[in-house]
N, C-alpha and C positions, 0 to 999 in steps of 0.2 A: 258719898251719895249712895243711900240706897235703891238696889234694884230690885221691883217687883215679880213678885212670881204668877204670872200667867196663866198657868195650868199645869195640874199632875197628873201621871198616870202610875198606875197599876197593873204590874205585867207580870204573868204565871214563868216562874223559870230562873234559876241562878245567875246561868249565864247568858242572859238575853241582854242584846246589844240596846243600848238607847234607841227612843227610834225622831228620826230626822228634826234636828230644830232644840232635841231636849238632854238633859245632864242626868248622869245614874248619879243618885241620893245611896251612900252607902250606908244602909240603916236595912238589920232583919226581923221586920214586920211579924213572923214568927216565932223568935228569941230561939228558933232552931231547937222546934219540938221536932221528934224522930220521926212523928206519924203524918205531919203535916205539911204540904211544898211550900218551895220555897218564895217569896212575893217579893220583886223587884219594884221599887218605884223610882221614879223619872221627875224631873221638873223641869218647867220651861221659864225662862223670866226675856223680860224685856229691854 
């Protein structure tokens, strides 16, 4: 059974914690340019 994804978020910071209800996606949205922070995304499913 698949379960769907509900919503994502996008959050400034490496180490920034999930926040309540959602899963840290371990994927770097920046490919870890030297100039650029780092982007956390999040998912929530149902």
């Amino acid at each position: 059974m698949t379960v769907a994804i509900t919503d994502l978020k996008v959050i400034k910071g490496e180490y920034t914690e999930a926040p309540q209800g959602f899963q840290k996606i371990p994927v770097d949205l920046n490919m870890r340019r030297w100039w650029q922070i780092y982007l956390a995304l999040f998912q929530k499913r149902k």
